[in-house]
C-alpha positions as CSV (number, residue, x, y, z in Angstrom):
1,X,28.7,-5.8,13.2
2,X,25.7,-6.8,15.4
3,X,23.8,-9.5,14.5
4,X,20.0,-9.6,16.1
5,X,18.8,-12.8,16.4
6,X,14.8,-14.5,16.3
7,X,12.5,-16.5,15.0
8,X,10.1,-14.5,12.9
9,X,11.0,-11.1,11.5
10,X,8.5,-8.7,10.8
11,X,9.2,-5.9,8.6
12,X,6.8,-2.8,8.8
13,X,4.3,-1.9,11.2
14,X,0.9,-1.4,9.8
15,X,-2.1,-2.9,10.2
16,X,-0.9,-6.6,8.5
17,X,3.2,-6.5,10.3
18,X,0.8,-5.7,13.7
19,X,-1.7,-8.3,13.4
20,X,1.0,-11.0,12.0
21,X,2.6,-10.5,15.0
22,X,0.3,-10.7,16.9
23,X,-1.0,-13.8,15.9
24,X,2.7,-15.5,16.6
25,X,3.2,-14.1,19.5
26,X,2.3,-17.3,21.8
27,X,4.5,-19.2,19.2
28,X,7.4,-17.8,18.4
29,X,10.0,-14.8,19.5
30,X,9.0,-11.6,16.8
31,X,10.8,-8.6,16.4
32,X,9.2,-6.1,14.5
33,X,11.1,-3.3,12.1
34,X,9.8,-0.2,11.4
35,X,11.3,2.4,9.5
36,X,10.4,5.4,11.6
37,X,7.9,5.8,14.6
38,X,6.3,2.2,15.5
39,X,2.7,2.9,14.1
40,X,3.5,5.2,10.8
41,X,2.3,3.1,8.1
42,X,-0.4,3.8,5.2
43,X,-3.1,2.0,8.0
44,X,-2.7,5.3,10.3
45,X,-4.3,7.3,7.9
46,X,-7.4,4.8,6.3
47,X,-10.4,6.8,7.2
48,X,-12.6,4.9,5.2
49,X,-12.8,1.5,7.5
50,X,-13.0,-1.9,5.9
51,X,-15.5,-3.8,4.0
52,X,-17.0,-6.7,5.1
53,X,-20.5,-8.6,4.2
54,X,-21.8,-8.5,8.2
55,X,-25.2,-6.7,7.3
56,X,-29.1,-8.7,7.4
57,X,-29.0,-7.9,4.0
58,X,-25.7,-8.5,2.8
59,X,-24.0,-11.6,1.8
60,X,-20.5,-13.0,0.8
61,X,-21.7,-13.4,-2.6
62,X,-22.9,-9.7,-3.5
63,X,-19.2,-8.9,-2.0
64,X,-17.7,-11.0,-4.4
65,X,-19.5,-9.7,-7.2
66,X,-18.8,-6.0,-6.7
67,X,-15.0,-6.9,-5.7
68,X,-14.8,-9.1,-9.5
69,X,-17.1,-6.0,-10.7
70,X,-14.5,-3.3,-9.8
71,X,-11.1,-5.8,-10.7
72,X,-12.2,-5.8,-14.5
73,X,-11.3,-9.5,-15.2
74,X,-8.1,-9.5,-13.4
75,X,-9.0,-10.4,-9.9
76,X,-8.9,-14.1,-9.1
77,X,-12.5,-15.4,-7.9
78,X,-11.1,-18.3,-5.7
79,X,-8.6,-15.7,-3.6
80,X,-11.6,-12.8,-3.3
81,X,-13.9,-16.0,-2.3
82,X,-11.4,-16.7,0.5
83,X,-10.8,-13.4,1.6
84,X,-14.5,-12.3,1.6
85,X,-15.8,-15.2,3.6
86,X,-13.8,-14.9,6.1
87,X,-14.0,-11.1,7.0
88,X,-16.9,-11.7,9.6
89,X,-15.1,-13.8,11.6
90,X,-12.1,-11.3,11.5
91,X,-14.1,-8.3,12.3
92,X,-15.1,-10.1,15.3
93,X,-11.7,-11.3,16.2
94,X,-10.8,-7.3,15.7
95,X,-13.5,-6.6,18.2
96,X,-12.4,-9.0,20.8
97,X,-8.7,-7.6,20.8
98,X,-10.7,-3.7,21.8
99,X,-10.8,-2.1,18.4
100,X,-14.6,-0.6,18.3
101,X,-16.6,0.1,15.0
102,X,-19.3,2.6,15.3
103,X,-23.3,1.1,16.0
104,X,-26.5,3.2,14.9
105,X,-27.4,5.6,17.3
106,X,-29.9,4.3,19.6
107,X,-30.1,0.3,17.0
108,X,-28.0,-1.4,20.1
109,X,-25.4,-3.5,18.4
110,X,-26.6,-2.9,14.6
111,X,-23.4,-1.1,13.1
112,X,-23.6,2.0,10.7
113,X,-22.1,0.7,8.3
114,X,-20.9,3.4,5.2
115,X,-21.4,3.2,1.4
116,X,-18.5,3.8,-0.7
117,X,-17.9,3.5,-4.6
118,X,-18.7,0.1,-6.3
119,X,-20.4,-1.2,-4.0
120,X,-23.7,-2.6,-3.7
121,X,-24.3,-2.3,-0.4
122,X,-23.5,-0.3,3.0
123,X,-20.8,-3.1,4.6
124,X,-18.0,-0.6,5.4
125,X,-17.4,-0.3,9.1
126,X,-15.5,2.3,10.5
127,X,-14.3,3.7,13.8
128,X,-15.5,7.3,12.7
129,X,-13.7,8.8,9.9
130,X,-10.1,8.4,11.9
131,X,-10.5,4.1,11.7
132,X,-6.7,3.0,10.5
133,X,-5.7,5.0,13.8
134,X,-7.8,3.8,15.7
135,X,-6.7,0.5,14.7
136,X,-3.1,0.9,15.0
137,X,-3.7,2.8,18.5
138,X,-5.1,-1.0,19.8
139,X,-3.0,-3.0,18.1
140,X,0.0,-1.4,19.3
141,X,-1.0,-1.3,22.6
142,X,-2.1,-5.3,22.4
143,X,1.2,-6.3,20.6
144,X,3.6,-4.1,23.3
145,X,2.4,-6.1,25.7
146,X,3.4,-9.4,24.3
147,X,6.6,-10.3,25.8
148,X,8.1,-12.3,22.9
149,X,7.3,-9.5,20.4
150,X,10.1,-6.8,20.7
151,X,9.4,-3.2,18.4
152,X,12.4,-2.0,16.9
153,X,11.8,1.7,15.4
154,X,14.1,3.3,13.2
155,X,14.9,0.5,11.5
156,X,15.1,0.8,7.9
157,X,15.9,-2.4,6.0
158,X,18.6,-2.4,3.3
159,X,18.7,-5.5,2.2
160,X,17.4,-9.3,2.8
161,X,19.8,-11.8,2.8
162,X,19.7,-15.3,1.5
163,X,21.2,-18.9,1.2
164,X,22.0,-18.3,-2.6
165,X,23.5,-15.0,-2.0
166,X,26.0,-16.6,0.8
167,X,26.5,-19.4,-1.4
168,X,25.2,-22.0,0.8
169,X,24.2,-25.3,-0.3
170,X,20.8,-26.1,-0.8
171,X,17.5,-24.9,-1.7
172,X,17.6,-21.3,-1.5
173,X,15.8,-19.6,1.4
174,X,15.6,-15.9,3.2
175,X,17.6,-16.2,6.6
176,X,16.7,-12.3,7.3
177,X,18.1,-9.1,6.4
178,X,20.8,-6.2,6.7
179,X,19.1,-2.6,8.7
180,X,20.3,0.8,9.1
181,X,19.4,1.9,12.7
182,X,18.3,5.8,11.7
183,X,19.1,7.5,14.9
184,X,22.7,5.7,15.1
185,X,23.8,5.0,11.7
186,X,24.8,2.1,13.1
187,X,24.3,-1.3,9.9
188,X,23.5,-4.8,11.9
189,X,22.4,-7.6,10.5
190,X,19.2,-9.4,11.5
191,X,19.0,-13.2,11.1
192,X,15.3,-14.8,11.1
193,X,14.3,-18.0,10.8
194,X,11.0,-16.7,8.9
195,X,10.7,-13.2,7.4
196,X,7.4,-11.5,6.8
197,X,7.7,-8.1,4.5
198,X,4.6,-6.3,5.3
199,X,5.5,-2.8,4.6
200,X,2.9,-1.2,2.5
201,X,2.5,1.2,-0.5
202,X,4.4,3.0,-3.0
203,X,2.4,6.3,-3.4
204,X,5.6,8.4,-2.6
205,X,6.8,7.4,-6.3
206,X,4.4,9.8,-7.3
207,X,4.7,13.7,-7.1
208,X,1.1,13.9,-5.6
209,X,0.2,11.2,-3.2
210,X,-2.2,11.1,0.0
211,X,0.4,8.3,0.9
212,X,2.6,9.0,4.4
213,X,6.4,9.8,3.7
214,X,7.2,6.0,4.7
215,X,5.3,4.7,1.4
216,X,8.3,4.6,-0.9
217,X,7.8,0.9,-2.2
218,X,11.1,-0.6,0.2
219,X,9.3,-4.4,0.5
220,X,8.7,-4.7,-3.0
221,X,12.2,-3.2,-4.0
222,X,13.3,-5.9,-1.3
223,X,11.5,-8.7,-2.6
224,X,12.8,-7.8,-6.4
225,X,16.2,-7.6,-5.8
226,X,16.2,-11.2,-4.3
227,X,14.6,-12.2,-7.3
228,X,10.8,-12.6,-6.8
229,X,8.3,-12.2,-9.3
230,X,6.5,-8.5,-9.6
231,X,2.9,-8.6,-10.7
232,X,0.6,-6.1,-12.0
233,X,2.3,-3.3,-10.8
234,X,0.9,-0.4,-13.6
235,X,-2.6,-0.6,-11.7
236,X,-1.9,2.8,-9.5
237,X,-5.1,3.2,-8.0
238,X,-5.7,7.6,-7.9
239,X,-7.9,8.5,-4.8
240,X,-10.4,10.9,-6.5
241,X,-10.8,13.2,-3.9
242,X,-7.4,14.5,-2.0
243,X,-7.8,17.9,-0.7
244,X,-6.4,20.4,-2.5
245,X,-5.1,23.7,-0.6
246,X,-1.7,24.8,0.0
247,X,-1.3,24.4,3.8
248,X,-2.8,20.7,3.3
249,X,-0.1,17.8,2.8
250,X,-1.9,14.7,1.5
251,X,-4.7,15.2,3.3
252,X,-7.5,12.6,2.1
253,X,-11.1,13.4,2.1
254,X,-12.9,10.1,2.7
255,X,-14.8,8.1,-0.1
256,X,-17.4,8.0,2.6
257,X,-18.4,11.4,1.8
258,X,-19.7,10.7,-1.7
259,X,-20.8,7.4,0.2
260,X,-23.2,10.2,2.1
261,X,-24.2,11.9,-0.7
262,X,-22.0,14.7,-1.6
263,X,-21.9,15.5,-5.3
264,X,-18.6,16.4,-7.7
265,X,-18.8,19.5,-9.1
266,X,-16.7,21.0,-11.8
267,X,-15.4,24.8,-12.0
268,X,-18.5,26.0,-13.6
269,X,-20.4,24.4,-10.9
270,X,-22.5,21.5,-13.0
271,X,-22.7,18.3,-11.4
272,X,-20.5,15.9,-14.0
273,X,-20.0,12.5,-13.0
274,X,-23.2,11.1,-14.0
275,X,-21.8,12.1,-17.3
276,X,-19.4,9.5,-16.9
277,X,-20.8,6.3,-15.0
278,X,-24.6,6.0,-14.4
279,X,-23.6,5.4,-10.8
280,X,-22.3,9.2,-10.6
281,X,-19.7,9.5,-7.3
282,X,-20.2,6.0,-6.5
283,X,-19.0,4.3,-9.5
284,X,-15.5,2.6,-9.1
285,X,-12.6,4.8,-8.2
286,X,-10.8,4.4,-11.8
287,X,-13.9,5.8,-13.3
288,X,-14.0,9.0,-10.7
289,X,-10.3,9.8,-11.2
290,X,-10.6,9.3,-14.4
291,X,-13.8,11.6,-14.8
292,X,-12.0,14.5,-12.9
293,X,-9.2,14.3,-14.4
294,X,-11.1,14.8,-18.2
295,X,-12.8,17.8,-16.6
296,X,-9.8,19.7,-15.3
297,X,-7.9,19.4,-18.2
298,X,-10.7,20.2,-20.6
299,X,-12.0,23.0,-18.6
300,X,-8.2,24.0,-17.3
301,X,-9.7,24.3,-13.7
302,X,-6.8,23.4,-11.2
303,X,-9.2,21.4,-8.9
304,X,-12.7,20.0,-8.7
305,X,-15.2,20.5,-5.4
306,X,-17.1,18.1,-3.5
307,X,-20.7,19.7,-1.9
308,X,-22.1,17.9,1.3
309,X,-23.6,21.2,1.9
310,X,-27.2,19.6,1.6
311,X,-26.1,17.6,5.1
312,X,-26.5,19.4,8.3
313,X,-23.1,20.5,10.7
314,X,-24.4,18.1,14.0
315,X,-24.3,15.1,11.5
316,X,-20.8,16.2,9.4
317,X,-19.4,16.8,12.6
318,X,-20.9,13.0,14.0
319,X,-19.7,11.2,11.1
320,X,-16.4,12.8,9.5
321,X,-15.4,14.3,13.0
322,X,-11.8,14.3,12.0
323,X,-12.3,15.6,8.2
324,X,-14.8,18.5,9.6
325,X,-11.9,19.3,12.1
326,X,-9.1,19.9,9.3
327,X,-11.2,21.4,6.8
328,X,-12.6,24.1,9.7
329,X,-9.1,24.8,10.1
330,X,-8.3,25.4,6.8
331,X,-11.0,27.8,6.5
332,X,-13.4,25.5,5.5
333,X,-16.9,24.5,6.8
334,X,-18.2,21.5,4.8
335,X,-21.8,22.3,6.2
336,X,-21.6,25.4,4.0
337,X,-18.5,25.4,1.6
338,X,-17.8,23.1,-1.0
339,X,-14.6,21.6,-0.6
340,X,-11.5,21.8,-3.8
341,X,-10.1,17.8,-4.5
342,X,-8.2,16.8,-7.0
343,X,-6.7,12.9,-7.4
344,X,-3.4,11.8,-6.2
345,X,-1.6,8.4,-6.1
346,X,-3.2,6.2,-3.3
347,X,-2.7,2.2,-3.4
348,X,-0.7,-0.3,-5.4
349,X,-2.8,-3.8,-6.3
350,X,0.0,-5.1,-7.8
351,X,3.3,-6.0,-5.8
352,X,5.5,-9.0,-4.4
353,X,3.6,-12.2,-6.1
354,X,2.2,-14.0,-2.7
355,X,-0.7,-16.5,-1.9
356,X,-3.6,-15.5,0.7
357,X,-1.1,-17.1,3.2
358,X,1.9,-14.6,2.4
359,X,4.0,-17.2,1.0
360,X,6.3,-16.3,-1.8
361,X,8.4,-17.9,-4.9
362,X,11.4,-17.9,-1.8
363,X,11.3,-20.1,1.0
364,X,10.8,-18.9,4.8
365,X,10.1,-15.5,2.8
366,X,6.9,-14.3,3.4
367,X,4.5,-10.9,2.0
368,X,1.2,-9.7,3.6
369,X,-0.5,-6.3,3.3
370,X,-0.8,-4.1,0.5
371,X,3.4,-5.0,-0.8
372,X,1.9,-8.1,-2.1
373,X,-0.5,-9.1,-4.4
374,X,-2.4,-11.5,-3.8
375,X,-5.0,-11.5,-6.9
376,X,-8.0,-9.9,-4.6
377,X,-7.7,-6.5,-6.4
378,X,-6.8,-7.5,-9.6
379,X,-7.0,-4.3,-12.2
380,X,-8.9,-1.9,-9.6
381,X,-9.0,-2.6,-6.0
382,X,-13.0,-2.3,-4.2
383,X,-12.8,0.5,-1.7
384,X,-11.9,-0.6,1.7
385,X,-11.0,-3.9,0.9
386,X,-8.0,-3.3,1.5
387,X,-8.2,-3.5,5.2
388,X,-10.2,-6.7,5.0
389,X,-7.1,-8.3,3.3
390,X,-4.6,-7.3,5.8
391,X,-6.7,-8.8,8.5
392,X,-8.0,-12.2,7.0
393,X,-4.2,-12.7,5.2
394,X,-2.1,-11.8,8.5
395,X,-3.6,-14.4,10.2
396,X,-3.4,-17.1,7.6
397,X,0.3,-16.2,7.1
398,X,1.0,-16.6,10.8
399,X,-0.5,-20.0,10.6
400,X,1.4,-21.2,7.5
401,X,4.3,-19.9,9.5
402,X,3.2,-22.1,12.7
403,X,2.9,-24.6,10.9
404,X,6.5,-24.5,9.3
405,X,7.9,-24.9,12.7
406,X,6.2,-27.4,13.5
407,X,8.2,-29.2,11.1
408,X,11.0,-28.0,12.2
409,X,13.2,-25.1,12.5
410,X,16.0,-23.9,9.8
411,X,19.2,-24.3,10.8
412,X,21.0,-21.1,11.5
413,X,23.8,-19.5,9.2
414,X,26.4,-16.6,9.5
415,X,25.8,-13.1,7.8
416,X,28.7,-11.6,7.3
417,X,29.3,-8.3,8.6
418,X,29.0,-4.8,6.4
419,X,31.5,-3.8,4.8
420,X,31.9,0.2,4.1
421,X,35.2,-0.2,1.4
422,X,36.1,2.8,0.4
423,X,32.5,4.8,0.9
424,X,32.9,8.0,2.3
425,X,30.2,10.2,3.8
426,X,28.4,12.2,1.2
427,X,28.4,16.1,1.2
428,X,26.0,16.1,-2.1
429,X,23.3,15.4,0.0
430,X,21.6,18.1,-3.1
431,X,22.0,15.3,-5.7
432,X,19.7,12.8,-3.6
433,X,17.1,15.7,-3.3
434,X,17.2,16.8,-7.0
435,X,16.8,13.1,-8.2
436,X,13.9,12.2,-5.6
437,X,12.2,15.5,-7.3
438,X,13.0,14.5,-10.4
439,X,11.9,10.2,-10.2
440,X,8.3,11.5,-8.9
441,X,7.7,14.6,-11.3
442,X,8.6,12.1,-14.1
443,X,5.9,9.2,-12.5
444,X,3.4,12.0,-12.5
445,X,3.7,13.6,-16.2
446,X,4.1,10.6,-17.8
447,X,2.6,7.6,-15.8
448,X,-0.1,9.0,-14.4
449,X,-4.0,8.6,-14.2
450,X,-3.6,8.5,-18.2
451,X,-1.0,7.2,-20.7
452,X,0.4,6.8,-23.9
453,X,2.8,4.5,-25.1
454,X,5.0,7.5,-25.8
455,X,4.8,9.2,-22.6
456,X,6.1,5.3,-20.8
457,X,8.8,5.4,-22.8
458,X,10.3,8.8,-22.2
459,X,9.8,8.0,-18.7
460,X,11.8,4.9,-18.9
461,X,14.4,6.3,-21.0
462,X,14.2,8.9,-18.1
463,X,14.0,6.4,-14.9
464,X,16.9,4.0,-15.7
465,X,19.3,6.9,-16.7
466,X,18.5,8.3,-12.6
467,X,19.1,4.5,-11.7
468,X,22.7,4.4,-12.6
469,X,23.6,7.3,-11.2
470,X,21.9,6.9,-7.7
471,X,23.7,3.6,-8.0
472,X,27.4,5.3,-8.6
473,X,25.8,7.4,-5.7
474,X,25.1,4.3,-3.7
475,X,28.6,2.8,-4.2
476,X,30.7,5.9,-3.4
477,X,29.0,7.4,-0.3
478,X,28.2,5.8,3.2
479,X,24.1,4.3,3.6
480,X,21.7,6.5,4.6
481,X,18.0,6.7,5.0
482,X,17.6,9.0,2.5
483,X,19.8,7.2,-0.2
484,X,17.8,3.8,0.1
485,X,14.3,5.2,-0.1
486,X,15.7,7.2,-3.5
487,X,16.9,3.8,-4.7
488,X,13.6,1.7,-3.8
489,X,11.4,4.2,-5.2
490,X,13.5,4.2,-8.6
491,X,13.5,0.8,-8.8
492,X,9.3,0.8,-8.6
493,X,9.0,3.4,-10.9
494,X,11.2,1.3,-13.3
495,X,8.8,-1.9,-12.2
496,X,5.6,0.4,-13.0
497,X,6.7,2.1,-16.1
498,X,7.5,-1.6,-17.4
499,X,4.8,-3.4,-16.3
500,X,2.4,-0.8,-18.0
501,X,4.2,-0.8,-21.2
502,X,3.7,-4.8,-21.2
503,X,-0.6,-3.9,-21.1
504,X,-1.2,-3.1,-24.6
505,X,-5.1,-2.5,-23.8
506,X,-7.1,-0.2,-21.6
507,X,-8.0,-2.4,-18.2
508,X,-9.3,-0.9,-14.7
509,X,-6.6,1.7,-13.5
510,X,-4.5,1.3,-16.6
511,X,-5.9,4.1,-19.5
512,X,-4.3,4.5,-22.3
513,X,-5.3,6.7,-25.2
514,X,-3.3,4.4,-27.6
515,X,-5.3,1.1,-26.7
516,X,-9.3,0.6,-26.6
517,X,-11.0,-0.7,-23.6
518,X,-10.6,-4.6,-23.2
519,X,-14.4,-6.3,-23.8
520,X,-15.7,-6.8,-21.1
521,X,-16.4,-10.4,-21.7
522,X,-12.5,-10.8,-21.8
523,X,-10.2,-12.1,-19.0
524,X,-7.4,-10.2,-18.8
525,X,-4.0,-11.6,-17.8
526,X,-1.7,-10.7,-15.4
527,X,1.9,-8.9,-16.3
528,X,4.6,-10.5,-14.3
529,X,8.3,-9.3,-14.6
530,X,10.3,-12.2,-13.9
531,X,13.7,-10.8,-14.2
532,X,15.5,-9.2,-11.0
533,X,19.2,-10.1,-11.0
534,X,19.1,-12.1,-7.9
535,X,19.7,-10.6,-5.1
536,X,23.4,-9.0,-3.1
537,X,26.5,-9.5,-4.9
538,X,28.8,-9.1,-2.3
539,X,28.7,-7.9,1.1
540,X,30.2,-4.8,0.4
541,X,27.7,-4.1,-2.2
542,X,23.8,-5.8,-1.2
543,X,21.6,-5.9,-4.3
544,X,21.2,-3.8,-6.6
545,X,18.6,-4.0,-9.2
């Protein structure tokens, strides 16, 4: 088996794995892993931008405030503190490494800044409505250039690897991790002094998603089965407004739009959400999901429709260049036709337990991005935040990692190669299909945008029988890509199912109709699952959990 050796290993290629690079790269010798092309990653497709107090009249504060507004007693203040005062300073950093936010036409440098639900003020900044790729586009382009940084694509992880698993002495510590190359099939091992997991969402757990195929929940799946704690993982945030037509595949239609002014209709054509939040489109995207939701199933309309129509084609086509573009496509002018949404599964704020700096419960183990969490979101995550954490968090986690060296470098250890046994290659390839379908139609009827405590528990009655037999399926056949994204996404369904069963109240993006809403006045408090089995067992068989 090969073994690939260097000092930081970077799993996933978004937005945080880029920029965490990025920032070691005049440090230390990166290589970064991504799963399938370098770039694909939940960042590609934020049209949004990323919110960040810069305005005259904006502050840090009024940030704050909306971000604790929208986490319902769960965020912590001192982490969304840190994270929202230092966002100007990143944005400009952004800026210096070529990524461009859009300026008022004709204001000079003043940007045009969008609106979007629960917040106060317009402090989102955005590259047009295509700003994750625009992002990615410059950051890959920065980080190729870097000569110690080396891009592996195609490299899916199976497994990290640690001290305690080898059964070395000492404190136990990640020394890297076990890949699949995709186009080979070739297994090699890579050994890292530090390892960053910054590989993104889980929205592929879910039947309906606006989630890229890569977001099947492999860094938190990672992270669990070497035994670190998983927090708050049964707040699935539900973009309200996915597009819904049949030639459309998780096609997102931008927050920014309500953020403009477009209205949510029901099938009857009445305006509704005002019914629901005195805010209307721009209350908190818990409240909207949850509003549309309550109207299609009351009125058994299959989608809802957002009108911009009020807004003239030069400015639809100025600002949401990209979302005009698809929608004309699909037969739709959003100058003159309202558009059909409905919600579908669109960020995780819970995840891998980590500090603003990435660091985790293991040593040289780090999480950055949207697998960890962090406490900024707590029980509803503010729109376009999301970015701002990446940014602000890679940077501090490649500066607690500098700063490791500095004190020294761990000594390295063997992994021992793969071993196959007697794994043969699989010709059921069907059975992997059938349970993929069946994992995310089960997330979706049962732990969805609303709950029941009888619905979570035929779902985990449900989820851990299709655990043990993709893990008979996982013993018998040779590794493929397909196999360990149907095993990581089981195992978060299992983490989400449990974790909501633990909330026995109604709390941001957890609804249940068996609970009342927690008081406002009360703090909630975290739910933390706290027992993985601990990582690989043997070579032959990595972890299985």
């Amino acid at each position: 088996m090969r073994t690939v050796d260097c000092d930081v290993l970077v799993i996933g290629s978004g937005l945080a794995g880029l920029l965490t690079a990025h920032h070691l790269s005049l440090h230390a010798d990166v290589l970064v892993a991504t799963k399938r092309e370098a770039g694909e990653s939940n960042t590609r497709y934020a049209q949004g931008g990323i919110a960040c107090a810069i305005a005259p009249d904006d502050s840090v504060e009024s940030h704050i405030e909306d971000t604790l507004a929208a986490g319902a007693g769960l965020c912590r203040p001192e982490v969304v503190r840190a994270i929202a005062a230092a966002g100007p300073a990143r944005i400009r950093e952004l800026e210096s490494l070529g990524i461009r936010f859009e300026r008022r036409e004709g204001s000079g440098e003043e940007y045009d800044l969008g609106r979007e639900g629960g917040h106060s003020r317009r402090r989102v900044l955005h590259a047009g409505d295509i700003t994750g790729e625009e992002m990615i586009h410059v950051l890959l382009d920065v980080v190729g250039r870097k000569p110690r940084v080396s891009i592996r694509p195609h490299w899916m992880a199976i497994d990290l690897v640690t001290t305690g698993w080898l059964k070395r002495p000492g404190t136990n510590r990640c020394v890297g991790a076990y890949f699949l190359d995709r186009r080979t099939g070739e297994i090699l091992a890579v050994r890292a002094g530090w390892t960053v997991l910054a590989t993104g969402g889980v929205g592929k757990v879910y039947l309906y998603t606006t989630n890229p195929d890569v977001a099947t929940g492999d860094g938190i799946a990672l992270g669990w089965r070497v035994g670190l704690p998983v927090r708050n993982m049964e707040f699935i945030q539900f973009h309200p407004t996915c597009l819904y037509h049949p030639d459309a595949k998780s096609f997102l239609i931008s927050e920014a739009v309500r953020g403009e002014g477009a209205r949510l209709l029901n099938g009857a054509g009445e305006a509704f959400a005002v019914r629901y939040d005195p805010r209307g489109e721009l209350a908190p995207r818990d409240i909207v999901a949850r509003a549309i939701d309550h109207e299609m199933k009351t009125r058994g309309d299959p989608c809802v429709w957002l009108d911009i129509t009020h807004k003239p084609a030069d400015f639809l086509m100025r600002r949401f260049p990209n979302i005009y573009a698809r929608c004309l496509k699909l037969g739709i002018d959003m100058a003159r036709d309202r558009i059909p949404v409905v919600p579908a599964a669109h960020y995780c704020c819970g995840g891998l337990e980590a500090s603003v700096d990435g660091r985790t419960a293991l040593p040289n183990l780090f999480a950055v991005g949207e697998v960890a969490c962090t406490g900024l979101h707590g029980a509803n995550r503010l729109a376009s935040n999301s970015l701002l954490e990446a940014v602000v968090c890679a940077r501090n986690t490649a500066e607690a990692i500098v700063a490791e060296m500095e004190r020294g470098r761990p000594e390295p250890v063997p992994i021992p190669d793969w071993a196959v046994g007697d794994a043969v290659p699989s010709d059921e390839a069907v059975v992997v299909e059938h349970n993929w379908n069946e994992v995310r139609i089960c997330m979706w009827d049962y732990v969805g945008i609303v709950r029941t405590n009888k619905r979570l528990e035929r779902a985990l009655r449900r989820i851990r029988n299709l655990r043990l037999e993709i893990r008979q399926y996982y013993k018998q056949y040779l590794v493929t890509a397909d196999v360990l994204e149907l095993r990581n996404i089981a195992a978060v369904a299992e983490l989400i199912v449990r974790c909501a069963m633990l909330r026995r109240e109604s709390r941001g993006l957890h609804y249940s109709l068996d609970y009342p809403w927690a008081p406002s006045d009360r703090p909630g408090e975290d739910t933390v699952l706290l027992d993985p089995p601990g990582g690989p067992v043997s070579p032959p068989l990595p972890g299985w959990a």
